[in-house]
Phi, psi and omega in degrees: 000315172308294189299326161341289175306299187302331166273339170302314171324299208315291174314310187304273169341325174274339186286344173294326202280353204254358203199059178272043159266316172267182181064358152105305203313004180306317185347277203300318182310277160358257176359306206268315177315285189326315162238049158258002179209094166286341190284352197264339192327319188307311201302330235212006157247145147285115188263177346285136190305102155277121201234187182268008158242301174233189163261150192270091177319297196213154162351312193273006155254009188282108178243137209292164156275108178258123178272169183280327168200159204266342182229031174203081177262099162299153218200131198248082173254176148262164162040061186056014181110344181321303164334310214238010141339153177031355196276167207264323166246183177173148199228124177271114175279165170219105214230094188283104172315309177283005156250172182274345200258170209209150183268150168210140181245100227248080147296133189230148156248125282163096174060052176064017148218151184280167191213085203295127171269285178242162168213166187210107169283153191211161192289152160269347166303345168295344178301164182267333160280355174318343180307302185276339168276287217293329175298331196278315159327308153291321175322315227278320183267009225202107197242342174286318212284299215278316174311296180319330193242046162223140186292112196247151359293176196253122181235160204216088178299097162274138172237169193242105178344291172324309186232064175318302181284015191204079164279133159316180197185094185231140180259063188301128161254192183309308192283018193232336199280134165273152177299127177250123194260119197269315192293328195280301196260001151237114131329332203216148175217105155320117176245096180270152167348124152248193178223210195243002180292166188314338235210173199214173151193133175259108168271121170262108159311079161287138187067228163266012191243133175244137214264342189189125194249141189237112187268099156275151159245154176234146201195108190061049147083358183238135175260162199214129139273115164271340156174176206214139185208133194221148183232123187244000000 
């Protein structure tokens, strides 16, 4: 009955991420559009802009938000995407592992449609996620840290376009698993609104779809990847 439930959320959750008109999900659509097409981004902020030295009057002063690459977007959430449901707003980090500092973008939606209000950069230890980033930093360089903190056996979930309900299924043990450098295949990590639940997901977008989730858990103060689930 337990595993029963855990897949049903499971499906519900994906068919939301899959149908983000509905359930408050324009958000993450939105989003991934804004940055994957920068040149269109101005349409979609209210000036005059706020930033942390002055405001961006107009357009023509406006310099888009550029992500590192546009068709491999990573997206750091709780709960499917839950966090940003039904809310009138929302605030996106942008977080490049290789500097201290973080973007953080401030959203409204404002006649049915979003809107970049402000943006502010900030340390990232100041994030509400510093935590769980500094766990992804160490997974990625500590190949003893990252055996210890992935839940074996592993399991690694393929779905197929075609057969959504009938996944490949592979079971990884120690000696089969490769080390995954988190920091190495995103440089820059998307943070939509959290909370305080036990659990991470890394949604990676390719293109507008997202193609591949990386499931953490916390458990005694400590965190795990627990499985990877990808869709072609």
């Amino acid at each position: 009955m337990v595993k029963r439930k855990k897949w049903g959320l499971f499906f519900i959750a994906i068919w939301l991420v899959s149908f983000p008109s509905l359930w408050g999900q324009e958000f993450s659509d939105f989003f991934i559009d804004f940055i994957r097409h920068p040149e269109n981004q101005a349409k979609y902020v209210q000036f005059p802009l706020k930033t942390d030295n002055a405001a961006v009057k107009n357009s023509a002063s406006y310099t888009p938000v550029v992500f590192s690459s546009r068709n491999n977007i990573p997206v750091l959430c709780s709960d499917s995407l839950n966090a940003i449901m039904k809310l009138p707003s929302s605030v996106v980090s942008i977080v490049q592992f290789n500097k201290d500092a973080a973007n953080n973008y401030v959203f409204e939606q404002r006649n049915k449609d979003w809107k970049l209000i402000s943006s502010k950069s900030e340390s990232v230890q100041n994030l509400q996620e510093a935590e769980f980033l500094n766990f992804l930093m160490q997974y990625s360089k500590d190949e003893a840290f990252q055996m210890k903190h992935t839940i074996f056996p592993f399991p690694y979930r393929i779905y197929k376009s075609s057969k959504r309900d009938d996944p490949e299924n592979k079971l990884l043990m120690p000696r089969e698993w490769t080390a995954v450098d988190f920091v190495t295949l995103f440089p820059s990590l998307c943070i939509f609104n959290s909370n305080n639940q036990p659990n991470r997901q890394l949604f990676v977008f390719k293109g507008a779809k997202a193609a591949q989730f990386f499931n953490f858990i916390r458990i005694n103060k400590k965190w795990y990847l627990i499985e990877i689930e990808e869709y072609r």
